[in-house]
KOLPAFI-403779 format. One record per residue (C-alpha): residue number from 1; x, y, z; residue in three letters. Coordinates in steps of 0.02 Angstrom, whole numbers, plus 50000, padded with zeros to 5 digits. Layout:
residues N
 volo    px    py    pz zaro
  NUM     X     Y     Z  ALA
...
END
This chain:
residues 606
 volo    px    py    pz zaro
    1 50000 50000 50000  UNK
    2 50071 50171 49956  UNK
    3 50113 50260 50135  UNK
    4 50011 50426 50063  UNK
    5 49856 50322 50040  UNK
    6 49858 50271 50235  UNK
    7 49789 50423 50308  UNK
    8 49642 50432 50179  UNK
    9 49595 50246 50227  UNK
   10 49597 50267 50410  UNK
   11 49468 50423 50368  UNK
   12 49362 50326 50277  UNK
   13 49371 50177 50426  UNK
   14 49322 50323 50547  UNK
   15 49170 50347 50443  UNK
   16 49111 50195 50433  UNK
   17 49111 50212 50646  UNK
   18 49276 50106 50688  UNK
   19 49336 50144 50853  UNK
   20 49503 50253 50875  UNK
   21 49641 50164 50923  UNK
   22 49728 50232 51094  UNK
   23 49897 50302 51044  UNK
   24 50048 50225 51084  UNK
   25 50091 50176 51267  UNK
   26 50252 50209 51358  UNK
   27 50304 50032 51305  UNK
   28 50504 50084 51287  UNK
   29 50652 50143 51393  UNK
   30 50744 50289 51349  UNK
   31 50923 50287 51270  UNK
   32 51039 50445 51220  UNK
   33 51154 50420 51070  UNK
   34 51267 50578 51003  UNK
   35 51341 50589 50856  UNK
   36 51372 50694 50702  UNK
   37 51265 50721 50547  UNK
   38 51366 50767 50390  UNK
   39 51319 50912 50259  UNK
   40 51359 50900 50091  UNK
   41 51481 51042 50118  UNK
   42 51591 50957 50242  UNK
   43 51502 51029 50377  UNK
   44 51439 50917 50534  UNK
   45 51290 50951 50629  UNK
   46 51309 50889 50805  UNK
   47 51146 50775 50868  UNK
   48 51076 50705 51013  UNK
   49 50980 50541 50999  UNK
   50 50841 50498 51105  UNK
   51 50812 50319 51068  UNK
   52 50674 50200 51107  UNK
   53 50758 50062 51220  UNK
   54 50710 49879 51201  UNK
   55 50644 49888 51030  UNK
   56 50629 49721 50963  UNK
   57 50755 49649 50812  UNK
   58 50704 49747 50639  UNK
   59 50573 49861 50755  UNK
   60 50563 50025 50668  UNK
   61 50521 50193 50699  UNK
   62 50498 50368 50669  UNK
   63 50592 50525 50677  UNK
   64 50550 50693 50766  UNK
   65 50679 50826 50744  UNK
   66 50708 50986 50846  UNK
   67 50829 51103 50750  UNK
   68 50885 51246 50865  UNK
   69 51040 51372 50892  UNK
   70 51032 51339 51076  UNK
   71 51173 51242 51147  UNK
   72 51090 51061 51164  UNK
   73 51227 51019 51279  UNK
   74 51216 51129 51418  UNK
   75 51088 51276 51386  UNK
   76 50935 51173 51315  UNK
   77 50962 50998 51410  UNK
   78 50862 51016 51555  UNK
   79 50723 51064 51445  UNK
   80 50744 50950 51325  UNK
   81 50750 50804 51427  UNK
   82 50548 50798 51485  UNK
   83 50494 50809 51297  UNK
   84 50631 50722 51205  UNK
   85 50622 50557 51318  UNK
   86 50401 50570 51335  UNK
   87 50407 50527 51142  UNK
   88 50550 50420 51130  UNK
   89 50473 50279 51280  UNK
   90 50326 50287 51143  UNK
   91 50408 50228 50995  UNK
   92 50502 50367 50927  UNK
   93 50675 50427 50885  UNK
   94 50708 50627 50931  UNK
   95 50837 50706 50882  UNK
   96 50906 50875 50928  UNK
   97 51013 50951 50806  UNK
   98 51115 51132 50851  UNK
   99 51100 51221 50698  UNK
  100 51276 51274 50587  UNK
  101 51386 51385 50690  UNK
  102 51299 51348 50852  UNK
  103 51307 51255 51010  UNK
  104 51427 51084 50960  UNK
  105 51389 51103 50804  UNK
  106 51520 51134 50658  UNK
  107 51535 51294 50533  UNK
  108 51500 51464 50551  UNK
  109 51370 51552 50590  UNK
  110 51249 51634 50448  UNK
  111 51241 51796 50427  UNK
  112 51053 51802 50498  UNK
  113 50908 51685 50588  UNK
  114 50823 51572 50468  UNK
  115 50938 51598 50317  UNK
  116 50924 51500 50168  UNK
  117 51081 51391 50230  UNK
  118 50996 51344 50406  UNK
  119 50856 51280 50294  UNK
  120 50957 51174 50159  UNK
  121 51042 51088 50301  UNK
  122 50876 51046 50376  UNK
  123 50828 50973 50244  UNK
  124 50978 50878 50234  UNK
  125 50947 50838 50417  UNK
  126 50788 50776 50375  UNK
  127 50848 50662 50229  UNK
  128 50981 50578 50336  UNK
  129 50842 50548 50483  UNK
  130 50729 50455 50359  UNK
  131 50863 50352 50290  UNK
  132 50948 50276 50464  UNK
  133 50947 50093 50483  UNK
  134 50811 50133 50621  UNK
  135 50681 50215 50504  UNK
  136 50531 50180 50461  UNK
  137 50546 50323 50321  UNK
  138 50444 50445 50407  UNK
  139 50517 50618 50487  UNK
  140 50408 50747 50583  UNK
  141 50479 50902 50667  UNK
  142 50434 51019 50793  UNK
  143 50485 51149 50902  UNK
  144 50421 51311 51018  UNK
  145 50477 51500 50962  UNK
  146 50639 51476 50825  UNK
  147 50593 51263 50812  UNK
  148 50420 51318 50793  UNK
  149 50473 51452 50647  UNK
  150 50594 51320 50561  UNK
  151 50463 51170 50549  UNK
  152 50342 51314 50456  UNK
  153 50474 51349 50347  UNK
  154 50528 51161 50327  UNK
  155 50332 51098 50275  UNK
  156 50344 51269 50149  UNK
  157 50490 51183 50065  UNK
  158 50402 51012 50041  UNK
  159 50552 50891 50093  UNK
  160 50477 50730 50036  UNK
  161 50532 50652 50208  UNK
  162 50438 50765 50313  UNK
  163 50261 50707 50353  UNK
  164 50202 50826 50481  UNK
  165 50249 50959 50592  UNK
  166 50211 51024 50757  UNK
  167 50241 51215 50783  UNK
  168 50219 51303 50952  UNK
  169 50222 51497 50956  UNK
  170 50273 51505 50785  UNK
  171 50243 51610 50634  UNK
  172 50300 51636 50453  UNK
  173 50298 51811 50435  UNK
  174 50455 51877 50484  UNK
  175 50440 52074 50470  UNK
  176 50268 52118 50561  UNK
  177 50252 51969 50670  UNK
  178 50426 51932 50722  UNK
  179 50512 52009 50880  UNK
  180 50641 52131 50767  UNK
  181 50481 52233 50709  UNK
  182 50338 52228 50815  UNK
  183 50178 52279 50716  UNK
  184 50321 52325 50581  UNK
  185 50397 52457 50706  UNK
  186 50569 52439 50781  UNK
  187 50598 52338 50928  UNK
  188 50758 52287 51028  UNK
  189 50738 52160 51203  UNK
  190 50873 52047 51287  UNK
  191 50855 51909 51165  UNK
  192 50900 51975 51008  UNK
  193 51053 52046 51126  UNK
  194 51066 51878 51193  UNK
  195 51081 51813 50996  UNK
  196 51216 51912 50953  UNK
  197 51336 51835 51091  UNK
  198 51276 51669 51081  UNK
  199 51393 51595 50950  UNK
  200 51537 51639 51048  UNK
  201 51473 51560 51219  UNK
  202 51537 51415 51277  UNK
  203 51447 51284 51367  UNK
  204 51496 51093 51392  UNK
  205 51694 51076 51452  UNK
  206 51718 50956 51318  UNK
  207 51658 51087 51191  UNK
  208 51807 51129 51072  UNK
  209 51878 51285 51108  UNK
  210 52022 51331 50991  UNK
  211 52047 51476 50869  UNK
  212 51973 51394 50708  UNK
  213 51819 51354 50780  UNK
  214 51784 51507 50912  UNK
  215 51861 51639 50812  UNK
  216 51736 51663 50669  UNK
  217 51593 51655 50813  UNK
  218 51658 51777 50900  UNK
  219 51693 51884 50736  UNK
  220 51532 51851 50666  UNK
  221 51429 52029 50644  UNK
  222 51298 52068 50786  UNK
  223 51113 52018 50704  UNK
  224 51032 52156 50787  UNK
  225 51138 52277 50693  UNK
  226 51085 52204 50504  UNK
  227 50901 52199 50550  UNK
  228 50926 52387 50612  UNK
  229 50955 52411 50429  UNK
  230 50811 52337 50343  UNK
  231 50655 52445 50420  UNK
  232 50513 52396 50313  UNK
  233 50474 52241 50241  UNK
  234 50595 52218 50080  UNK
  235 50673 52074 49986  UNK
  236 50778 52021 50139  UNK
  237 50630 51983 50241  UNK
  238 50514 51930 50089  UNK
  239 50684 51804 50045  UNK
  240 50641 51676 50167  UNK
  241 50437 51679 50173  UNK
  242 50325 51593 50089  UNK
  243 50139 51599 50079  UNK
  244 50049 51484 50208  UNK
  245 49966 51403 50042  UNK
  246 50106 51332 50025  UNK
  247 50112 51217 50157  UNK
  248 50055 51044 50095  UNK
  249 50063 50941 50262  UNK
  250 49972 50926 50411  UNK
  251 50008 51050 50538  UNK
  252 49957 51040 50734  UNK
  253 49972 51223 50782  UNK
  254 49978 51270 50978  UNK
  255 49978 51447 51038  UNK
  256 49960 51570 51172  UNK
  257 49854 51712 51185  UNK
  258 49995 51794 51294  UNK
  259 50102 51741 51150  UNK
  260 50171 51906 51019  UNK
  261 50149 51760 50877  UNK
  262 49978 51702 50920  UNK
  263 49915 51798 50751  UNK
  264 49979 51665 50636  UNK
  265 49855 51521 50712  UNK
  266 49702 51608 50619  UNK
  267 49790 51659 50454  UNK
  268 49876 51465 50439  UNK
  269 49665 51392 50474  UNK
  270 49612 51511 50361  UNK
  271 49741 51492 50209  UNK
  272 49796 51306 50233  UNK
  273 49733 51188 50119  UNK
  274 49823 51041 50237  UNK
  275 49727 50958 50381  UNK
  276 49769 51100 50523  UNK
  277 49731 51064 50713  UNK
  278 49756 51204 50839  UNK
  279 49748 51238 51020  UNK
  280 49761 51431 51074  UNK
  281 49769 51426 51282  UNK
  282 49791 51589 51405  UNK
  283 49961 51559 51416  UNK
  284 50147 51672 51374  UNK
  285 50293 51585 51280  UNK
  286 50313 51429 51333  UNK
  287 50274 51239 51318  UNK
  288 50076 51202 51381  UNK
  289 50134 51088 51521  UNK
  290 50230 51216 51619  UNK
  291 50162 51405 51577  UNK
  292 50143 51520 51684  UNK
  293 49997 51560 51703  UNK
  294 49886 51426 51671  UNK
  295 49794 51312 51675  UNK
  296 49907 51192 51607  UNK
  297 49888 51047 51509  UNK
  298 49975 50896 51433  UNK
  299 49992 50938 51273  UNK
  300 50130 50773 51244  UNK
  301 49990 50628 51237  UNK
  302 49872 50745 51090  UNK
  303 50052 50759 51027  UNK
  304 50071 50571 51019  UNK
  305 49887 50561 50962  UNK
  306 49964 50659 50808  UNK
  307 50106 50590 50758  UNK
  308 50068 50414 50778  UNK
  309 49913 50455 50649  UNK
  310 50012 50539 50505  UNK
  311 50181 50457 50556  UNK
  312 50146 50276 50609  UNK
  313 49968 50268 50496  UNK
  314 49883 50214 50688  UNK
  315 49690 50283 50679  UNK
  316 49704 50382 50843  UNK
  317 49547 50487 50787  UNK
  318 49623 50641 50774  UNK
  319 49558 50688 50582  UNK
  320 49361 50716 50699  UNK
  321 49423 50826 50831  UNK
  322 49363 51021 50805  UNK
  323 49497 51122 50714  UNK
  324 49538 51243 50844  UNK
  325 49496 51233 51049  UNK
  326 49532 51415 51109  UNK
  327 49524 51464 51293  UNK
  328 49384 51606 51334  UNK
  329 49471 51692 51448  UNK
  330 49343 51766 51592  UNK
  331 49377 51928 51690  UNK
  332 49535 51927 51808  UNK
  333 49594 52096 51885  UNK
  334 49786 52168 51807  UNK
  335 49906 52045 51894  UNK
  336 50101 52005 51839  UNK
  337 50104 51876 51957  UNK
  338 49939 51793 51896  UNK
  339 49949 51579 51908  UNK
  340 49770 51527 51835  UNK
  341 49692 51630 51712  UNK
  342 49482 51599 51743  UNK
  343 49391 51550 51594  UNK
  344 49353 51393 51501  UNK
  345 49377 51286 51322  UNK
  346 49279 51342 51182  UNK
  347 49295 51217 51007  UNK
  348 49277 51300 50817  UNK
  349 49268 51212 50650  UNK
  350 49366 51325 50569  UNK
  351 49420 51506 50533  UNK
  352 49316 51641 50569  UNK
  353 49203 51580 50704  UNK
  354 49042 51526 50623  UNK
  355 48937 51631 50729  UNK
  356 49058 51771 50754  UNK
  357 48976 51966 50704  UNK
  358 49048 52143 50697  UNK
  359 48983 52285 50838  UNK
  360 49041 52455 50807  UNK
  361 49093 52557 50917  UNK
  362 49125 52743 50890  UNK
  363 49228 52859 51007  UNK
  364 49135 53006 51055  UNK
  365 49158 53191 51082  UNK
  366 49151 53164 51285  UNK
  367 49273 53028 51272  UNK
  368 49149 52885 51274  UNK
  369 49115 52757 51166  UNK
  370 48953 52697 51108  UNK
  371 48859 52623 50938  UNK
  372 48795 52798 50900  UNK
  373 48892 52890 50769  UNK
  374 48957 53064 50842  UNK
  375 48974 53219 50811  UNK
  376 49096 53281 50730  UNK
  377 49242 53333 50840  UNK
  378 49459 53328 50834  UNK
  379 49540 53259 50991  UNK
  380 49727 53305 51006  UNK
  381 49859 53207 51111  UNK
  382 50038 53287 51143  UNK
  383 50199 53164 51093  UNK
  384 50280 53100 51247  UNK
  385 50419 52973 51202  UNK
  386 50425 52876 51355  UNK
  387 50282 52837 51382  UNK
  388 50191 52648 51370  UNK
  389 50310 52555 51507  UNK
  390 50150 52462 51587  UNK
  391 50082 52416 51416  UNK
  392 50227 52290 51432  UNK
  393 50375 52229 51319  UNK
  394 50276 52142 51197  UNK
  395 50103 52112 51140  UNK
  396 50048 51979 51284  UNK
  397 50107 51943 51457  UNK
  398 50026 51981 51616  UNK
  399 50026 52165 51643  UNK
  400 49976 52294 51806  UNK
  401 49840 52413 51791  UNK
  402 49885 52520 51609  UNK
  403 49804 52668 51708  UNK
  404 50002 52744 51702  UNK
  405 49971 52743 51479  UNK
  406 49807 52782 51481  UNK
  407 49833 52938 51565  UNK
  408 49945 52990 51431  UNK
  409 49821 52928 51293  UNK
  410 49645 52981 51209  UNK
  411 49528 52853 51303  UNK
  412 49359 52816 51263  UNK
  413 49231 52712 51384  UNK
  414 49072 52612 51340  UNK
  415 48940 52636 51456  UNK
  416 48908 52476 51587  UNK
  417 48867 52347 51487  UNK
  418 48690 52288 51529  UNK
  419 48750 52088 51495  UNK
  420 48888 51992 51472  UNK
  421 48986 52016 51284  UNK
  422 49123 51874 51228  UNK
  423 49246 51940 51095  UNK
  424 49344 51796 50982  UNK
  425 49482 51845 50861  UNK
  426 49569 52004 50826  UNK
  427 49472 52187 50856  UNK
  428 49506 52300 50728  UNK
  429 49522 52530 50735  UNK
  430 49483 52619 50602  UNK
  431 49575 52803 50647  UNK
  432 49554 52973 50525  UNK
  433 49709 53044 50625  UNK
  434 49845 53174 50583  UNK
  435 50018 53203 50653  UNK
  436 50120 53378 50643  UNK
  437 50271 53268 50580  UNK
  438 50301 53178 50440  UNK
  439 50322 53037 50554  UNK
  440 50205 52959 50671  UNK
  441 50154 52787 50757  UNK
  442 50002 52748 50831  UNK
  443 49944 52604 50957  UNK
  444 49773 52561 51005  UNK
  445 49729 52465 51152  UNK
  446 49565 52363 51182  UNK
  447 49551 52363 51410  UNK
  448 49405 52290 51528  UNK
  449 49365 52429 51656  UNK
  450 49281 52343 51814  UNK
  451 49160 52438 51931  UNK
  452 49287 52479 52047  UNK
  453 49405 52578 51906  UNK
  454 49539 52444 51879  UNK
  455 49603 52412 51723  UNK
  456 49641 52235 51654  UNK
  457 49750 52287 51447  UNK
  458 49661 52132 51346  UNK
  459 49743 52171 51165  UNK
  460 49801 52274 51075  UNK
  461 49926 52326 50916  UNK
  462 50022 52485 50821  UNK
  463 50052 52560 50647  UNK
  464 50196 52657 50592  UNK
  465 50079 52778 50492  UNK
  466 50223 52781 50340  UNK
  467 50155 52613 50314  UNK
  468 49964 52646 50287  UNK
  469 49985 52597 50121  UNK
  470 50107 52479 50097  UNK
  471 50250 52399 50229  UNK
  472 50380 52369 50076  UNK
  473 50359 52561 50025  UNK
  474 50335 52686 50167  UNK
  475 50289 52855 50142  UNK
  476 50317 53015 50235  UNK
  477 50169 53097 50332  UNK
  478 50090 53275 50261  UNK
  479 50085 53374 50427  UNK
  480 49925 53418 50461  UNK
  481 49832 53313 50317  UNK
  482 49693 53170 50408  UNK
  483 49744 52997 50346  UNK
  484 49622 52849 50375  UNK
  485 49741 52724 50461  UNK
  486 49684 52543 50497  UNK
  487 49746 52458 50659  UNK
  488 49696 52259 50680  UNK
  489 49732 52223 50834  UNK
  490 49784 52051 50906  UNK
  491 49699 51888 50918  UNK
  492 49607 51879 51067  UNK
  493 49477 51773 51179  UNK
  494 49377 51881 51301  UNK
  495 49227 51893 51388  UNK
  496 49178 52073 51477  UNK
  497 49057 52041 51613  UNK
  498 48874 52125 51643  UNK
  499 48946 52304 51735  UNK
  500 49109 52320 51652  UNK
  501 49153 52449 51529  UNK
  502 49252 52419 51363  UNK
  503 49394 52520 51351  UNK
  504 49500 52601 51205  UNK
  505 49649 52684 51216  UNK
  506 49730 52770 51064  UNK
  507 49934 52827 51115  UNK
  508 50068 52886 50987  UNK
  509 50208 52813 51096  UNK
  510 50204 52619 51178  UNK
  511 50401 52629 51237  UNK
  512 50503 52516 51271  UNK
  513 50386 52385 51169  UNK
  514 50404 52515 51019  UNK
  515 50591 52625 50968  UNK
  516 50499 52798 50994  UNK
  517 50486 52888 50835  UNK
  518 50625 53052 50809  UNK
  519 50486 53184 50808  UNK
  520 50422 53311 50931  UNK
  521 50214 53347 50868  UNK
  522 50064 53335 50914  UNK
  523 49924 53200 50836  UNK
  524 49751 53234 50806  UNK
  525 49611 53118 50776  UNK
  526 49453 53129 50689  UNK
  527 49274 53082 50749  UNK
  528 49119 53088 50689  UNK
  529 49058 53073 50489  UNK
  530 49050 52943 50384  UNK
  531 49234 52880 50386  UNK
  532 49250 52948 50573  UNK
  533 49386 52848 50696  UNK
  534 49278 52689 50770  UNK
  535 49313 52502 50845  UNK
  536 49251 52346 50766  UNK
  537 49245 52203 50909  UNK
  538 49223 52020 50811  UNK
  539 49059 51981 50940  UNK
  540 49016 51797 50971  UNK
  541 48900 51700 51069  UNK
  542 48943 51734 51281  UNK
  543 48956 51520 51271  UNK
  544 49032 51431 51144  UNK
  545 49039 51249 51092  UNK
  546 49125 51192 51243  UNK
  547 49247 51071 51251  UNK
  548 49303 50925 51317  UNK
  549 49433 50980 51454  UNK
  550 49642 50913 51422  UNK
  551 49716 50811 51548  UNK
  552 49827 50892 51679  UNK
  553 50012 50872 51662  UNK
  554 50072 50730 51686  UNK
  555 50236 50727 51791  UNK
  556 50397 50761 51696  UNK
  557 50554 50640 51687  UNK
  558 50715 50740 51725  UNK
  559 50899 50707 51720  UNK
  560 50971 50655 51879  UNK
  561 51133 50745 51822  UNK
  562 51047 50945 51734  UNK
  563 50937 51041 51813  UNK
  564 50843 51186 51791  UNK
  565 50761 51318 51869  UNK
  566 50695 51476 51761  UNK
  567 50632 51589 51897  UNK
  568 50450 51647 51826  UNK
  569 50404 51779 51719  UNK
  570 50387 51932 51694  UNK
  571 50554 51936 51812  UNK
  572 50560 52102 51923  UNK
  573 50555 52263 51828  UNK
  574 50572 52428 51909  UNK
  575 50529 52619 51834  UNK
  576 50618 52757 51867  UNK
  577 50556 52938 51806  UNK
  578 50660 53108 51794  UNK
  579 50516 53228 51778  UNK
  580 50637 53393 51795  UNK
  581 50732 53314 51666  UNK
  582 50611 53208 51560  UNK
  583 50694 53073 51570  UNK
  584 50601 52892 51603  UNK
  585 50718 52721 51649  UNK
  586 50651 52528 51654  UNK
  587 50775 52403 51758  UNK
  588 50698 52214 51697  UNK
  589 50789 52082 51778  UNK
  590 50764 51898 51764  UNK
  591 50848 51750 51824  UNK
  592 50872 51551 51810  UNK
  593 50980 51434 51886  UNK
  594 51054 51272 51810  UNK
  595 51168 51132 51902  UNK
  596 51275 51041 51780  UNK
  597 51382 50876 51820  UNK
  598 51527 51011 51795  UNK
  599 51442 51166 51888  UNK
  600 51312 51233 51956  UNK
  601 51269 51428 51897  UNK
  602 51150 51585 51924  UNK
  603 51139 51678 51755  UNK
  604 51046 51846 51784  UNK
  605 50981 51945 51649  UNK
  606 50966 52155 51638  UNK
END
């Protein structure tokens, strides 16, 4: 039987009401196996094997790669151990590969993330997975954050190995989604920092440490700088994306709606012609198992639901689960520190929300907001660089009260509402605004005001207003001259309770999320008339199609010899504020703590 032929007869056996079988049991021990995986260039990959142990004489299995610049050895191990060793005891070989130039890994490094090399040696990675004595001829991959982004662009490139992927916090687009350019604007944090020195960094004691190896790392030009240098979206972001059309495998797509790359869950269900599966929680960047906050959920056995289906042709019933289970999240006040978001699982068919409808709400001349159009009326709001600090770093994580932003801000309130309103997928602002500088950005920010004032920031998302036309081919500002500006902000899952207001806040500066803009001026927006400034909130029904609720966690496997300990986010930041001087400062700190066989070490971040 032809292997692609498998998946459409287990479909057709689901039909015809044949049970799903129970995916594969923990039925192996685990064994690790390093080694070296050659390129064609000369060029070796280092790997780490995560074997099935006890498999029985000509027993074979499939692959599962995680391709990543972060030292496997030492920085990653801890981490990888839970993940790499749940799949492995269930009939499958993992391997973790440190990309060229990285980690234990051979070469230099490219000359940015995701370049076309890192890409033809996965595939070459792939290839040599599917073609080891211990194959059964079937790769998948997977990966959070940069594996997440690689197995995207690995499925667009149609490796005849690869089967199926798994991304987590992933997208495609690599200008206005990615962490470089926030909403297409200019952003800098610790990681892409953290990037720059990484190929230099040692880790493991028996990592090779002489000239020819460390030399080019350490010479290699910072990232940061080189993406400094490309500010809208040309030909060297465009290079390495592809349209998610092109994906031609099935995808299992988890997210976070505290995630900044939650955005690409909706367009990849909307635009993939593959089978797609996707579950959005309340939770930051991280693995489902352990976020912060949660609840969390063992995401390994659906996982292993998934792979054994499209890689081991086992009819686990996944092909009848809904398309997408999102978590509604339910009013909680503004809380960093928050452990459990309150809310519950809500199941769609597809992309948009069957039931989902526009309400329009317009800003009004006495700063509320309401479904009656306005009069019409300007609004002006005074530049202030600095501020935004409470709006956070990027678009998710818990926040405090935005009160701090808003007061800076042009903020509109709805009257109480009179019941309760759900809101599923991204809001969108129409603005007829101005600037007195051919420059401008603008934010907009969708909050739940309770009874007693407090603020809880639910979404939100900017424009550089040079790119109302086009991101590839900005265009200066007229000062003075109204421009309609469009502003869709990000995916979201809320409901606002009977008594709460609905808040938007419209800001030309969200720093240090956003590089502020070089320009002192003042903005204006429009309200009132036919194109007048108003808020589009994509309505659905207050309960869903509930479903079925995940199993909890299920305890992890660690090594006896690497730990780790990342203390949780968002760390301890601290704002400092000059007002003689105008000057604003934000101290972030975080920490983590790993014990090695070799050492044990606090690495604090600032």
């Amino acid at each position: 039987m032809n292997r692609s032929t498998v998946p459409a007869l287990l479909s057709l056996l689901a039909c015809l009401g044949f049970a799903a079988e129970a995916p594969s049991p923990a039925a192996y021990g685990v064994r690790i196996e390093t080694g070296w995986i050659p390129m064609k260039d000369g060029v070796r990959l280092a790997v780490t094997l995560y074997m099935p142990d006890g498999a029985k004489p000509g027993e074979r299995f499939p692959g599962l790669l995680e391709y990543l610049p972060y030292r496997k050895d030492d920085a990653t191990a801890a981490r990888d151990y839970p993940i790499h060793s749940y799949f492995a005891r269930r009939g499958y070989v993992t391997a973790r590969v440190d990309i060229r130039g990285f980690g234990a890994s051979e070469g230099v490094p490219t000359d940015r993330e995701y370049s076309e090399q890192e890409q033809i040696d996965g595939e070459q990675v792939i290839s040599w997975l599917a073609h080891q004595p211990w194959s059964n001829g079937s790769v998948g991959m997977f990966g959070i954050s940069w594996g997440g982004f690689n197995s995207l662009q690995m499925a667009m490139r149609h490796p005849p190995e690869l089967k199926a992927i798994l991304a987590v916090d992933a997208t495609a687009e690599l200008f206005h989604d990615d962490v470089h350019y926030i909403d297409g604007m200019a952003h800098i944090d610790e990681f892409e920092l953290n990037m720059d020195m990484a190929p230099g960094m040692t880790g493991a004691p028996d990592y090779t440490l002489d000239e020819r190896i460390l030399g080019p790392r350490f010479d290699a030009p910072p990232w940061s700088l080189l993406y400094l240098k490309h500010q809208h979206d040309n030909s060297f972001w465009r290079s390495q994306v592809r349209p998610y059309s092109e994906i031609k495998i099935p995808c299992f797509l988890i997210g976070g709606l505290l995630d900044g790359y939650r955005d690409s869950i909706p367009d990849m269900l909307e635009l993939t012609k593959a089978p797609v599966k996707a579950i959005i929680g309340p939770w930051n960047h991280t693995f489902p198992h352990d976020a912060v906050p949660g609840p969390q959920i063992e995401w390994r056995d659906q996982a292993v639901r998934w792979w054994d289906y499209w890689l081991k042709g086992r009819d686990t019933g996944v092909l009848p689960d809904a398309k997408l289970t999102i978590y509604m999240q339910h009013w909680h006040p503004p809380d960093p520190k928050l452990t459990n978001v309150p809310g519950e699982w809500l199941q769609e068919d597809g992309w948009p929300p069957r039931e989902a409808h526009e309400t329009i709400l317009f800003p009004q001349r006495d700063h509320s907001l309401a479904e009656a159009q306005p009069a019409s009326a300007v609004h002006q709001l005074k530049y202030i660089p600095s501020i935004g600090v409470e709006s956070g770093f990027w678009w998710g994580e818990l926040l405090s009260d935005p009160r701090p932003v808003d007061a800076f801000s042009l903020v509109y309130d709805s009257a109480p509402l009179t019941e309760d309103l759900a809101i599923l997928g991204r809001p969108q602002v129409l603005l007829q605004a101005s600037a007195t500088a051919p420059l401008a950005d603008w934010f907009a920010r969708l909050s739940d005001v309770a009874p007693d004032g407090t603020v809880t920031q639910i979404t939100g998302a900017g424009l550089n207003a040079a790119q109302r036309d086009s991101t590839s081919a900005p265009r200066d500002l007229e000062p003075g001259k109204m421009y309609p500006l469009t502003i869709k902000m990000h995916l979201t899952a809320w409901t606002f309770p009977k008594g709460h207001r609905i808040r938007l806040a419209i800001s030309n500066a969200l720093w240090p999320m956003v590089l502020p803009t070089p320009y002192s001026m003042t903005t204006s927006l429009q309200l009132g008339g036919k194109e007048g400034s108003r808020l589009a909130l994509p309505v659905v029904p207050v309960r869903g199609k509930m479903a079925t609720a995940f199993s909890p966690p299920q305890p992890s496997e660690e090594r006896p010899d690497i730990k780790s300990e990342n203390f949780p986010w968002p760390g301890e930041w601290t704002i400092e504020r000059d007002e003689a001087n105008g000057k604003t400062t934000v101290h972030w700190s975080g920490k983590a703590a790993e014990q090695y066989p070799w050492e044990k070490k606090l690495t604090t971040k600032t």
